[in-house]
Backbone bond lengths (Angstrom), bond angles and torsions (degrees), N, CA, C in turn:
res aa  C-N    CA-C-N  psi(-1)  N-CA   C-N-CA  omega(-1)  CA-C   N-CA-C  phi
1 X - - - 1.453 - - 1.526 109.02 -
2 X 1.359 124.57 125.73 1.476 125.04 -173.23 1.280 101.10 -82.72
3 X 1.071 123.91 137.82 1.775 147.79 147.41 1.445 97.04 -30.93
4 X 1.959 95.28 127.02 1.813 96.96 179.44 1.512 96.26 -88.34
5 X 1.887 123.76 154.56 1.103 141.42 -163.08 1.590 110.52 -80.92
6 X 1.250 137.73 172.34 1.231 139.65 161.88 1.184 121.93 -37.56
7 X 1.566 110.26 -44.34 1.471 129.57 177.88 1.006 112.60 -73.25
8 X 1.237 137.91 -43.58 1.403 149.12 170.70 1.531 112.78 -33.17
9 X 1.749 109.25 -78.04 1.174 115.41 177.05 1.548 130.77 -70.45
10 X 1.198 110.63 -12.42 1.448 128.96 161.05 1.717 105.23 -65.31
11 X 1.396 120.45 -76.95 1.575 96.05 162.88 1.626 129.58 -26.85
12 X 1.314 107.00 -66.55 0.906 88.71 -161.62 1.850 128.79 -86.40
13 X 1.556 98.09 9.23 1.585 99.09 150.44 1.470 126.61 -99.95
14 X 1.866 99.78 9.92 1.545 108.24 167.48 1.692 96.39 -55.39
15 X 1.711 91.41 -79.28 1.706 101.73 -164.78 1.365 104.21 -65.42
16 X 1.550 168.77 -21.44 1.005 140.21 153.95 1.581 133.79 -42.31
17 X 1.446 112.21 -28.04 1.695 136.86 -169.06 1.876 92.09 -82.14
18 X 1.931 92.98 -52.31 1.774 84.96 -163.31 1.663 96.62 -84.55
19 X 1.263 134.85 -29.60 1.966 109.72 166.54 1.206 115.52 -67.46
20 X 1.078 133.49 -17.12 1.699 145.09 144.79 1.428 114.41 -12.62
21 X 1.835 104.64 -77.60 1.178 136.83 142.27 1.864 127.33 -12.74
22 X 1.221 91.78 -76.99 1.183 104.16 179.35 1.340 125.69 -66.00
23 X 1.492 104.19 -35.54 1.959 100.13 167.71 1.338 103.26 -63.89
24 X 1.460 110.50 -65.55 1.508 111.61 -157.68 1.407 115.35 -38.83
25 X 1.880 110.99 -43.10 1.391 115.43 -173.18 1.491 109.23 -68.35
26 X 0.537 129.11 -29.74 2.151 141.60 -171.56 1.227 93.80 -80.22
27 X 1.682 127.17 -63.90 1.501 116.52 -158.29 2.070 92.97 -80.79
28 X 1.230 147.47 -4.30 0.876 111.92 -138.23 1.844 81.72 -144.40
29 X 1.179 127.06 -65.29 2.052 135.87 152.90 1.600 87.00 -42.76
30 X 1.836 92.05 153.02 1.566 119.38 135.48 1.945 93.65 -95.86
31 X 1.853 87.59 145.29 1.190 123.91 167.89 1.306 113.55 -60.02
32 X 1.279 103.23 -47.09 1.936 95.53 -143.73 1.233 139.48 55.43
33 X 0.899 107.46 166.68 1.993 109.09 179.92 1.740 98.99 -93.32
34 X 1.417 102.03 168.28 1.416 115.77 -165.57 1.637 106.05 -67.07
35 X 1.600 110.46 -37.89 1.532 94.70 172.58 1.427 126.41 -92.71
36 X 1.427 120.47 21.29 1.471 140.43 -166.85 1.255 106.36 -160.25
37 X 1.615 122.51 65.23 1.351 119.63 -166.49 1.464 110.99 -100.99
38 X 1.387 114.46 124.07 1.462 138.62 175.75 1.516 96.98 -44.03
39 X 1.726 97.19 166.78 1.904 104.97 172.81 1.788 105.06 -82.75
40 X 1.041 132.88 3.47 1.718 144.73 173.78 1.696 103.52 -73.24
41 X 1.639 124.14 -30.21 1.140 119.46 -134.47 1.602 108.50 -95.79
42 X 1.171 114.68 -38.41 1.711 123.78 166.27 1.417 92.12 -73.77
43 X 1.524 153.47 -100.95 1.424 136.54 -151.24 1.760 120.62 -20.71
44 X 2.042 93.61 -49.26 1.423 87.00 -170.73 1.348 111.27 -74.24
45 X 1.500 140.35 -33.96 1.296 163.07 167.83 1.659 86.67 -42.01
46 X 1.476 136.06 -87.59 1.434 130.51 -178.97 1.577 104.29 -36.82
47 X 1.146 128.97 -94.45 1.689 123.10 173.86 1.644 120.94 -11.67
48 X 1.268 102.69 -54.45 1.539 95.72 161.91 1.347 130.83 -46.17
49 X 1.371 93.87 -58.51 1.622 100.56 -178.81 1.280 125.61 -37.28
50 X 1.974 91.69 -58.63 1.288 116.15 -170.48 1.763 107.36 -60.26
51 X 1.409 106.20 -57.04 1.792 101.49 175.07 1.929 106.51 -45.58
52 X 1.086 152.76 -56.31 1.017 171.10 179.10 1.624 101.20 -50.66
53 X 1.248 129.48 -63.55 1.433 112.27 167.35 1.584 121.26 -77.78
54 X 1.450 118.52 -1.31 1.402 123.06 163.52 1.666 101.88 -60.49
55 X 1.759 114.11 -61.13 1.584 115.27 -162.08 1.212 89.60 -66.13
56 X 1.287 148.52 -38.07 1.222 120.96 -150.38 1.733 102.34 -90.71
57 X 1.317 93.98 -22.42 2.035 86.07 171.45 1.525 101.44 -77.43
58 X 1.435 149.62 -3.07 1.454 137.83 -153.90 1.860 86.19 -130.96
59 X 1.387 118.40 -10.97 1.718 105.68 161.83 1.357 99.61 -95.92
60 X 1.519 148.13 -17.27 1.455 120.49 -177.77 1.445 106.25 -121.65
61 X 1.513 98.21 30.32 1.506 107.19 151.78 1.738 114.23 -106.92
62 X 0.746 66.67 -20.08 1.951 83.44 179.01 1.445 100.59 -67.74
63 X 1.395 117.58 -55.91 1.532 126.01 -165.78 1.359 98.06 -87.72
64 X 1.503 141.92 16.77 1.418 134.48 -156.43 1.794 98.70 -131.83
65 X 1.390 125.99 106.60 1.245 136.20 177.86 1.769 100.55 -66.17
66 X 1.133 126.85 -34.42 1.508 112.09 -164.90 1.886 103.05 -84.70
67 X 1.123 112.11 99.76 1.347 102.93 175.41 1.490 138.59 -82.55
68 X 1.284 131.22 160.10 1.626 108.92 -173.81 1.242 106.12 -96.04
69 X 1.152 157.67 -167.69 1.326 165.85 -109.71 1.737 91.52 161.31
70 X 1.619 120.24 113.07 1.386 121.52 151.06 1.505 120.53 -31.05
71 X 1.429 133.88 140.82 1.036 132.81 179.28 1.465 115.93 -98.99
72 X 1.175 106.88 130.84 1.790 118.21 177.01 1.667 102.00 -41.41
73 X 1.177 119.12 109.47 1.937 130.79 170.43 1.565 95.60 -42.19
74 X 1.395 114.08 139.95 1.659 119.55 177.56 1.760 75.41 -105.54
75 X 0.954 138.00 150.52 1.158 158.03 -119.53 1.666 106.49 -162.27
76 X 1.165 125.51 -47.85 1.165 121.28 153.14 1.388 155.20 -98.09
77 X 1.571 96.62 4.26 1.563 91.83 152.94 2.054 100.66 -99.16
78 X 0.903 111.22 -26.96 1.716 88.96 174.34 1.861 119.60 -65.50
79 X 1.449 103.98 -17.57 1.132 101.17 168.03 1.769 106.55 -66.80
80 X 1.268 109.45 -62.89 1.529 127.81 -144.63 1.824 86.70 -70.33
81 X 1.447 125.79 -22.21 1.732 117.69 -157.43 1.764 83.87 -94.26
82 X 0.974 108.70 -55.38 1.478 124.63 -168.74 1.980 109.35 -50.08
83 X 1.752 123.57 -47.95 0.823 119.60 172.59 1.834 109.29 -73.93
84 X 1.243 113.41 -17.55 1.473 126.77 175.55 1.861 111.78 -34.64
85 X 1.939 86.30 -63.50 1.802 119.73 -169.02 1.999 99.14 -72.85
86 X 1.151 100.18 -16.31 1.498 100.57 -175.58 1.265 128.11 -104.34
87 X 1.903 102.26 -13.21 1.492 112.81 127.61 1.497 164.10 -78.40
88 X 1.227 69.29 -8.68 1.833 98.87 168.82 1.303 101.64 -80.26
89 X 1.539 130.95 -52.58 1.312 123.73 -150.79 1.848 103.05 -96.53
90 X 1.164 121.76 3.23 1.582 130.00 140.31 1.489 115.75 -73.53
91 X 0.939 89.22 -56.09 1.924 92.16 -165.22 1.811 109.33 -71.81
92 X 1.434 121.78 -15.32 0.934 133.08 -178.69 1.714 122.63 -34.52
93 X 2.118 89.32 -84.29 1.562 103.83 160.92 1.429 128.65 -44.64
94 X 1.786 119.89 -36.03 0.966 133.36 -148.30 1.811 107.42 -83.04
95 X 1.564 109.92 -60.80 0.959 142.34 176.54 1.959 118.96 -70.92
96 X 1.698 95.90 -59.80 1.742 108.19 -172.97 1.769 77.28 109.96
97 X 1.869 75.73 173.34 1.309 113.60 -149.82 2.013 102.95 -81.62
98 X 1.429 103.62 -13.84 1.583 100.20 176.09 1.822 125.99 -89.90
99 X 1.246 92.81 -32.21 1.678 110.57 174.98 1.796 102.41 -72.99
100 X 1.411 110.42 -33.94 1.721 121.99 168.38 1.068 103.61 -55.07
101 X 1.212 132.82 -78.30 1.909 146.44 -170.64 1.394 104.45 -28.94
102 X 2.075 106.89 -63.28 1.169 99.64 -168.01 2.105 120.72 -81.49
103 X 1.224 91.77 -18.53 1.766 80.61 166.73 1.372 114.32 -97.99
104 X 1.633 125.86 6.49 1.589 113.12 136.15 1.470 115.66 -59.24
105 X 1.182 124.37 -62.36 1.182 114.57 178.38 1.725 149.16 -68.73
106 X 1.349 84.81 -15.25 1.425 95.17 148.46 1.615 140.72 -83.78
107 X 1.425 100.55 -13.15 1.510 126.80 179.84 1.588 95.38 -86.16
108 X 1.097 127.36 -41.92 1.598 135.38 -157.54 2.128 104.11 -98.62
109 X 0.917 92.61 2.56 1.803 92.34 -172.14 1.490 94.03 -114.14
110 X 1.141 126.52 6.64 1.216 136.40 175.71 1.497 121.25 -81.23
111 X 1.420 95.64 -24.56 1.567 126.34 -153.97 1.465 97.03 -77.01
112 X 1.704 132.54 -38.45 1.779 107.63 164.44 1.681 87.79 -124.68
113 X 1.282 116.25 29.63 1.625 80.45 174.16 1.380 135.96 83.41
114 X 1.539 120.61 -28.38 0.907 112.72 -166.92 1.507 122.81 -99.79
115 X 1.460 115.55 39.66 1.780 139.57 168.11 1.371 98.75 -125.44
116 X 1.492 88.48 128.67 1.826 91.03 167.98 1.754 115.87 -57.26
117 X 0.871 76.05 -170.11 2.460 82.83 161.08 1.451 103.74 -74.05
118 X 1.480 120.22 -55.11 1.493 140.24 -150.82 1.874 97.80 -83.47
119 X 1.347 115.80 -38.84 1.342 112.55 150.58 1.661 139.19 -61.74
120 X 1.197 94.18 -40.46 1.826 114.47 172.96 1.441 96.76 -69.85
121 X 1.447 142.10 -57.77 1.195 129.91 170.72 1.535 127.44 -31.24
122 X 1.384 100.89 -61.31 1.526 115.81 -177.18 1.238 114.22 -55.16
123 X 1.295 101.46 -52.91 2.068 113.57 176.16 1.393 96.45 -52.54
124 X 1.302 138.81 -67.13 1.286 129.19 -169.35 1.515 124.43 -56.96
125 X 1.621 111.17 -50.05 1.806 113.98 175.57 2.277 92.82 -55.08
126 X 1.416 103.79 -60.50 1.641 87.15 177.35 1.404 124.65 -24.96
127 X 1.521 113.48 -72.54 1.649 117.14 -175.99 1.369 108.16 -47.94
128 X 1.271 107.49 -65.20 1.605 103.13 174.19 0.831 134.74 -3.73
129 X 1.721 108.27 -67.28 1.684 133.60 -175.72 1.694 92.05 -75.36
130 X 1.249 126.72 -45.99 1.296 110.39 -160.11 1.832 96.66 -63.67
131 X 1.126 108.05 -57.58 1.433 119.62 -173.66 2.006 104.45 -36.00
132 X 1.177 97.67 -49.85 1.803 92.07 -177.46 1.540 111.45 -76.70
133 X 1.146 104.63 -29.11 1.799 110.74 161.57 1.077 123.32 -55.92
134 X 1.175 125.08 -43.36 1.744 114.25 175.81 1.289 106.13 -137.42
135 X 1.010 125.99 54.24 1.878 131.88 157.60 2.191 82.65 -144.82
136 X 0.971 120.39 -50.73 1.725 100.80 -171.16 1.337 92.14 -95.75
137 X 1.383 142.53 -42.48 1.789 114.66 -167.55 1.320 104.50 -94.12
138 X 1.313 121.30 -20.74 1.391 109.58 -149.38 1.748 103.88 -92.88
139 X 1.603 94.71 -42.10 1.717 115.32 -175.12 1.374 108.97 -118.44
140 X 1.417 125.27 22.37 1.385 135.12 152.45 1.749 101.54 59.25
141 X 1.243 130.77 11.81 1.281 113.20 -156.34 1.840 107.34 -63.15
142 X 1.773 94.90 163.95 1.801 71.61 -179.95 1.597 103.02 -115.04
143 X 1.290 116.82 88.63 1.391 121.68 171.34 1.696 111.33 -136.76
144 X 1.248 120.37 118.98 1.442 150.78 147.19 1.550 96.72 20.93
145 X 1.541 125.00 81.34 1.350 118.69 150.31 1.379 116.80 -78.89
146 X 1.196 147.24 -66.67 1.063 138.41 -179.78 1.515 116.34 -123.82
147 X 1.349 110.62 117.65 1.451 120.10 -151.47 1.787 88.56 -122.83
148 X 2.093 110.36 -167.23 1.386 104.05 152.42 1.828 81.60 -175.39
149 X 1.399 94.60 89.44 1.275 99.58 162.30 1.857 133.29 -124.74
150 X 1.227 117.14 134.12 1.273 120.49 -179.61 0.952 122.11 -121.37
């Protein structure tokens, strides 16, 4: 039995992710109609898509003799991006959403190396500020920039 290709399994966790999608949004949102559209109606519309450009990458892989070869996992930026998202989503509640940004991004620039410390700093105080600039001044939202709860 031959080993399925890059393309292969990429389809087919296209369309598993987007009917995923698509049940959850149907059994779980109202739809709405197209000129009165429910909170169900962009997810299931994305899921669609996404199942739909899955089959069509898993039929002209089917019909496609040159196959890809899985790629060797780089191992340390999925470590370094991955513990990044898993500091954010601690520090989130605890902290707010600006002290989050910047030790995602300092956790995540780690991932090839190629920002100093003194660069990774800067990039992070930047987003920060950008992030409270136009999600708290710009678009008023009301969610927890700088909090300190334990």
């Amino acid at each position: 039995m031959k080993k399925p290709s890059a393309n292969t399994i990429s389809a087919v966790l296209a369309i598993a992710i987007g009917a995923f999608v698509v049940l959850y949004g149907v059994s779980t949102y109202r739809l709405g109609t197209i000129q009165r559209m429910g909170p169900g109606m962009v997810p299931v519309l994305f899921g669609a898509i996404l199942s739909v450009l899955g089959a069509i990458l898993l039929i002209t892989e089917y019909f496609n003799s040159a196959r890809t070869e899985l790629p060797a996992i780089a191992w340390r930026p999925l470590i370094w991006v991955l513990t990044g998202v898993v500091a954010f989503a601690l520090i989130l509640p605890i902290l707010g959403v600006v002290p989050a940004t910047a030790f995602l991004i300092l956790i995540s620039s780690r991932a090839d190396g190629a920002l100093s410390i003194p660069q990774a700093l800067g990039l992070a105080a930047a987003m920060a500020f950008l992030i409270w600039v136009v999600f708290g001044l710009g678009l008023n939202l009301p969610i927890p920039f700088l909090t300190w709860r334990l």
